[in-house]
N, CA, C and O of each residue as an XYZ file, in Angstrom:
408
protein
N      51.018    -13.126    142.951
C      50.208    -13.958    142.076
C      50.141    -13.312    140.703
O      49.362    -12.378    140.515
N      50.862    -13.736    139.814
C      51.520    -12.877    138.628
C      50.862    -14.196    137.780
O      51.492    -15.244    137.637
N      49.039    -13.907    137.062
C      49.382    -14.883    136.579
C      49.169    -14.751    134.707
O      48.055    -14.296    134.450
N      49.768    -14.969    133.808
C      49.766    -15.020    132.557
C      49.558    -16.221    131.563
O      50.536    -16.928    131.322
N      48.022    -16.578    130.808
C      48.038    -17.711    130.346
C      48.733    -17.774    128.892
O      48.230    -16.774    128.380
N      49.520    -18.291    127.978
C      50.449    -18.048    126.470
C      48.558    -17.509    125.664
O      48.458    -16.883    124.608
N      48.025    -17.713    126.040
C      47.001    -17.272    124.630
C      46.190    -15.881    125.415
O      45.264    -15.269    124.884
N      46.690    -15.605    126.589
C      46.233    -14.126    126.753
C      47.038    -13.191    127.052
O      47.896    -13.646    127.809
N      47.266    -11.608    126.740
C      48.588    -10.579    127.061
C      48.315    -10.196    128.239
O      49.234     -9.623    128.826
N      46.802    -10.398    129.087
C      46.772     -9.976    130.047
C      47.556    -10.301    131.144
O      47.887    -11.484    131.217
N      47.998     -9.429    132.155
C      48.766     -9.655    133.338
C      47.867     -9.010    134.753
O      47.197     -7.987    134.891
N      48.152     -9.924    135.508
C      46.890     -9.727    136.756
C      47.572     -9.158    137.599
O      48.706     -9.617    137.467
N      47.558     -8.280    138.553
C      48.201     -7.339    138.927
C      48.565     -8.335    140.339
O      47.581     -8.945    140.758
N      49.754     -8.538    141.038
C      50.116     -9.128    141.870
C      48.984     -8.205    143.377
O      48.718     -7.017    143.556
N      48.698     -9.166    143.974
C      48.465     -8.600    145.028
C      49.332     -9.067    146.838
O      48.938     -8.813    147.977
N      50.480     -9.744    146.393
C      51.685     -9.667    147.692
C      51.992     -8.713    148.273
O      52.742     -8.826    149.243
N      51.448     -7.295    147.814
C      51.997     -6.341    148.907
C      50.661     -6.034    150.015
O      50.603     -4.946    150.587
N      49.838     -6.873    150.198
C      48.909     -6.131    150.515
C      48.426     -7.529    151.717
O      48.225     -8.568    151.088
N      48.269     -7.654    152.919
C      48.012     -8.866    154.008
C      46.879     -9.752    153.368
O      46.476     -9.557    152.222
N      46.497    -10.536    154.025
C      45.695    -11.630    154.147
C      44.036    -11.208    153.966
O      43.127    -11.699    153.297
N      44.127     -9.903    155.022
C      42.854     -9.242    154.781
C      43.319     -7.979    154.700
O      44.162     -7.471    155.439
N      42.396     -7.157    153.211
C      42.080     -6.272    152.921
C      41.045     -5.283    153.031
O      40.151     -5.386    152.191
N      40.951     -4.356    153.858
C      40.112     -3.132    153.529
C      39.984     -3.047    152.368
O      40.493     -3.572    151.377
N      38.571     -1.669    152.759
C      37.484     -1.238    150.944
C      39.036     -0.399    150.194
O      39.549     -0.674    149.109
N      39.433      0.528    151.078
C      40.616      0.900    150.594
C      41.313      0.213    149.690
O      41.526      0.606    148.543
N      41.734     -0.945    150.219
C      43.178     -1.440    149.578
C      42.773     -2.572    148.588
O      43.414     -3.251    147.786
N      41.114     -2.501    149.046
C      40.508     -3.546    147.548
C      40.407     -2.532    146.620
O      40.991     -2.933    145.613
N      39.853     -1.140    146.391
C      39.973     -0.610    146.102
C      41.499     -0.267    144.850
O      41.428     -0.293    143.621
N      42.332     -0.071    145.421
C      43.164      0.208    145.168
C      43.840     -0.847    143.748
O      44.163     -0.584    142.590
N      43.825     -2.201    144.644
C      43.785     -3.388    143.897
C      43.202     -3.282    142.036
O      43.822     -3.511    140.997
N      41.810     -2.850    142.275
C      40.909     -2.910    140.822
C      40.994     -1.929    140.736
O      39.904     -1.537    140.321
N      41.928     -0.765    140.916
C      42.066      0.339    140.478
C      40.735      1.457    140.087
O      40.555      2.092    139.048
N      40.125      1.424    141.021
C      38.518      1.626    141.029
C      38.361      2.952    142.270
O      39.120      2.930    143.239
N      37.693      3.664    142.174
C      37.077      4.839    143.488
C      36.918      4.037    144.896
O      36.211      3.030    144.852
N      37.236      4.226    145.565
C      36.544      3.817    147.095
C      35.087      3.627    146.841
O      34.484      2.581    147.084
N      34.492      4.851    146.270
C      33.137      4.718    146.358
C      32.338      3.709    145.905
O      31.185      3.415    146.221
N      33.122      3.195    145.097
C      32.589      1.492    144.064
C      32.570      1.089    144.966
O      31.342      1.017    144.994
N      32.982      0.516    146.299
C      32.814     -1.118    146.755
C      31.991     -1.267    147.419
O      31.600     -2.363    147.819
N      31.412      0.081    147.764
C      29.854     -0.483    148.724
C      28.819     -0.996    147.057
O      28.123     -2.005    147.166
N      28.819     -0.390    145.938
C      28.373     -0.594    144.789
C      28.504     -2.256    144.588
O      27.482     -2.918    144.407
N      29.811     -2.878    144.632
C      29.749     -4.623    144.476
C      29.068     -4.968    145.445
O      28.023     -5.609    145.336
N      29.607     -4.558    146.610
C      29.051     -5.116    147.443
C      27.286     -5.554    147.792
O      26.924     -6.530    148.449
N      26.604     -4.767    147.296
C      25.215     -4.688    146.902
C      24.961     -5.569    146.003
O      24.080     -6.418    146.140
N      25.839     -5.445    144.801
C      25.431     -6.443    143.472
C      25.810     -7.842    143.740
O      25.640     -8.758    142.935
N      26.404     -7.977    145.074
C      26.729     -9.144    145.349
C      28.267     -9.726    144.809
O      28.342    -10.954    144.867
N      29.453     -9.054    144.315
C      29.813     -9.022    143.762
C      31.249     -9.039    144.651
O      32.236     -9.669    144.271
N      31.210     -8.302    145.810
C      32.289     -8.364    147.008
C      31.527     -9.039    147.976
O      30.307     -8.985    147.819
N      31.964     -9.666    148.949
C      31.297    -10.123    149.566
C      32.649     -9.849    151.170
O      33.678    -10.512    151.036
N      32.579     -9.078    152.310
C      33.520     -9.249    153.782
C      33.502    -10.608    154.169
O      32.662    -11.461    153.883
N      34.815    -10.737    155.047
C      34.284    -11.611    155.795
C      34.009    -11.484    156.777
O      33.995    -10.372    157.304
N      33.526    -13.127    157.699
C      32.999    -12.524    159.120
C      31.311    -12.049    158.793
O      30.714    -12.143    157.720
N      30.957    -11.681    159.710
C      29.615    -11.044    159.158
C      29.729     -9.819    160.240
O      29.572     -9.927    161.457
N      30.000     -8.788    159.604
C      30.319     -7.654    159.819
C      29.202     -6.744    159.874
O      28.562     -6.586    158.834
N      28.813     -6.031    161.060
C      27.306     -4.742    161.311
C      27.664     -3.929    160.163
O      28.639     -4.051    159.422
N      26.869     -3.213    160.136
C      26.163     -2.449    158.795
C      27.272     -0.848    158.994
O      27.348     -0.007    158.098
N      27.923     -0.751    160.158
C      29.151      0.616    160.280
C      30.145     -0.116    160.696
O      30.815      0.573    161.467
N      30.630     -1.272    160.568
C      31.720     -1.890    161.136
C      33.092     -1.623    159.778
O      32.878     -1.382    158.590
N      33.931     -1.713    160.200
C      35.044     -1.611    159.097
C      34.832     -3.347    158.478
O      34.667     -4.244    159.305
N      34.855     -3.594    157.288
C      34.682     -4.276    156.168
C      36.092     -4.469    155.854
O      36.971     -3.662    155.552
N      36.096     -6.534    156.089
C      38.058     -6.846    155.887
C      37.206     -7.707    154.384
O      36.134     -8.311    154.397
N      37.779     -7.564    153.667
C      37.920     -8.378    152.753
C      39.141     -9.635    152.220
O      40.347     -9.439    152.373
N      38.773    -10.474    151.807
C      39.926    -11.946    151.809
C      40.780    -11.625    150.548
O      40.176    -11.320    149.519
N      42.550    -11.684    150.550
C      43.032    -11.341    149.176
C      43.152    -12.636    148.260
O      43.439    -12.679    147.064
N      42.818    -13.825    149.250
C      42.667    -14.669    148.331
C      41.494    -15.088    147.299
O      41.627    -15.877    146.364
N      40.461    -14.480    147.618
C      39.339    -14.510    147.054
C      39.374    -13.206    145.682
O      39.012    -13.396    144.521
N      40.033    -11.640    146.392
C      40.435    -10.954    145.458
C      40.652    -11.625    144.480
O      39.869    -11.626    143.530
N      41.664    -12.276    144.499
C      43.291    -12.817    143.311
C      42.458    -13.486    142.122
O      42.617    -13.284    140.918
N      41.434    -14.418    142.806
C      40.800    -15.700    142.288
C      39.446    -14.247    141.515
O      39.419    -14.403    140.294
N      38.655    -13.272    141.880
C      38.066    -12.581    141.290
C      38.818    -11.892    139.953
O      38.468    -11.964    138.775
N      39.762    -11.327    140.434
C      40.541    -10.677    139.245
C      40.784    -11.414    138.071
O      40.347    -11.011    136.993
N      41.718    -12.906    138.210
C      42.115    -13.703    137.253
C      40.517    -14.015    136.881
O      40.702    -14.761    135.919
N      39.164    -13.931    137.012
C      37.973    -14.264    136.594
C      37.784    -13.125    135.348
O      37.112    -12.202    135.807
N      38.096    -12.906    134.125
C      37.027    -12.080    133.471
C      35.909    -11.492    133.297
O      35.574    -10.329    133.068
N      34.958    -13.238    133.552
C      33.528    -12.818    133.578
C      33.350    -12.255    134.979
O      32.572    -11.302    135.009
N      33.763    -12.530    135.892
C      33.651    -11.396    137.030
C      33.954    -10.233    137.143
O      33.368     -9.566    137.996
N      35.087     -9.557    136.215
C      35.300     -8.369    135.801
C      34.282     -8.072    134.937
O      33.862     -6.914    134.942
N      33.894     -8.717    134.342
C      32.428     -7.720    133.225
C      31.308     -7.764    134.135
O      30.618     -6.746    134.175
N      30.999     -8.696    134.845
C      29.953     -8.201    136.160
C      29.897     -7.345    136.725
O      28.818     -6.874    137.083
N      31.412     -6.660    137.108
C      31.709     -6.029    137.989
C      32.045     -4.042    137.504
O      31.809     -3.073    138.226
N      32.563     -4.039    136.266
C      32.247     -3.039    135.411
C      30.766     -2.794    135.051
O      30.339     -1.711    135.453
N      29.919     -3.546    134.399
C      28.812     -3.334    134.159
C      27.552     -2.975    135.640
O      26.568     -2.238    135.580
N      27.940     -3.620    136.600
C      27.212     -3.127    138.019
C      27.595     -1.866    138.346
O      26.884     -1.059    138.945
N      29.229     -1.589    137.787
C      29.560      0.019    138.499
C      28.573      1.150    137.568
O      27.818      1.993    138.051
N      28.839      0.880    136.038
C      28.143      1.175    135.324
C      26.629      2.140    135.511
O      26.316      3.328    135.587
N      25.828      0.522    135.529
C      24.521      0.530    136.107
C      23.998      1.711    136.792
O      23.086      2.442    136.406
N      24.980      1.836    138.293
C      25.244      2.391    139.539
C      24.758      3.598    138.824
O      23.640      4.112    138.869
N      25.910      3.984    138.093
C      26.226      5.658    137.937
C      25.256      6.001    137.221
O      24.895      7.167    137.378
N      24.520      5.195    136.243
C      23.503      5.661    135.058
C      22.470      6.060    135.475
O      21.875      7.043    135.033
N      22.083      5.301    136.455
C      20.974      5.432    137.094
C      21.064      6.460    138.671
O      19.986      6.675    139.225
N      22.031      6.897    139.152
C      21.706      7.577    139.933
C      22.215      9.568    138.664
O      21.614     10.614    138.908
N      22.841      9.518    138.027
C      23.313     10.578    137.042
C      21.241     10.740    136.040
O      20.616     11.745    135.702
N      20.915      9.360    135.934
C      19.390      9.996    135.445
C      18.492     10.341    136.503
O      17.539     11.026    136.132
N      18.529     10.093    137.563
C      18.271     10.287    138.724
C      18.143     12.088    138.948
O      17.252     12.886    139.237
N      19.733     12.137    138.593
C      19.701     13.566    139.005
C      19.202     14.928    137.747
O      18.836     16.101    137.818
N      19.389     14.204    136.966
C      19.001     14.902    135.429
C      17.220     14.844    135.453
O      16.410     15.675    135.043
N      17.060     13.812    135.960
C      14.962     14.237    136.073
C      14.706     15.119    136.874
O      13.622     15.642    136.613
N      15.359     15.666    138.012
C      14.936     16.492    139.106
C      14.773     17.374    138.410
O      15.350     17.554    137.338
N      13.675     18.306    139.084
C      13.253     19.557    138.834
C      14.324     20.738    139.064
O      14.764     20.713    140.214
N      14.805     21.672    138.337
C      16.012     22.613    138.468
C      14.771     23.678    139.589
O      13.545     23.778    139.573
N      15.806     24.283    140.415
C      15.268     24.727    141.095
C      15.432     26.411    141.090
O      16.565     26.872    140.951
N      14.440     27.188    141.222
C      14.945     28.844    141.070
C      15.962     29.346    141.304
O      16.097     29.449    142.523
N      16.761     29.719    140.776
C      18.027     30.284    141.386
C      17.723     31.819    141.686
O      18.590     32.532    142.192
């Protein structure tokens, strides 16, 4: 799914090498993002498994839903700005703690 509109340079990264359903891994991989991000969308509402999957179950995600997120922009600025968020707030998090005697 290679897709390019004439009034944008962007190119959406094919996702044919990758099955029908995707692991956090290989979504991962996809948005070129940490593993550790996708429990992060996933919270913001932002990934969503399918199936309704227990709370330690391995998490398949749909690549057709990927494809259709990626070619979305405004879902990419949702989705940067939630990772964002994430880190700011757990990095001030750790910067208020009290330093401890060494």
């Amino acid at each position: 799914m290679n897709t390019e509109s004439p009034e944008s340079p962007l190119t959406i990264q094919s996702l044919d090498e990758f099955g029908a359903y995707m692991t956090k891994e290989k979504v991962a991989k996809a948005l070129d993002i940490g593993v550790h991000n996708i429990p992060v969308l996933m919270r913001a509402g932002l990934l969503k498994p399918k199936g309704n999957p227990q709370r330690y179950c391995v998490k398949k995600f749909s690549r057709r839903q990927l494809a259709r997120n990626l070619a979305n922009e405004a879902w990419l600025d949702k989705a940067a700005a939630a990772i964002h968020e994430h880190w700011r707030i757990k990095n001030a998090r750790r910067h208020n703690q009290p330093q401890e005697a060494r």
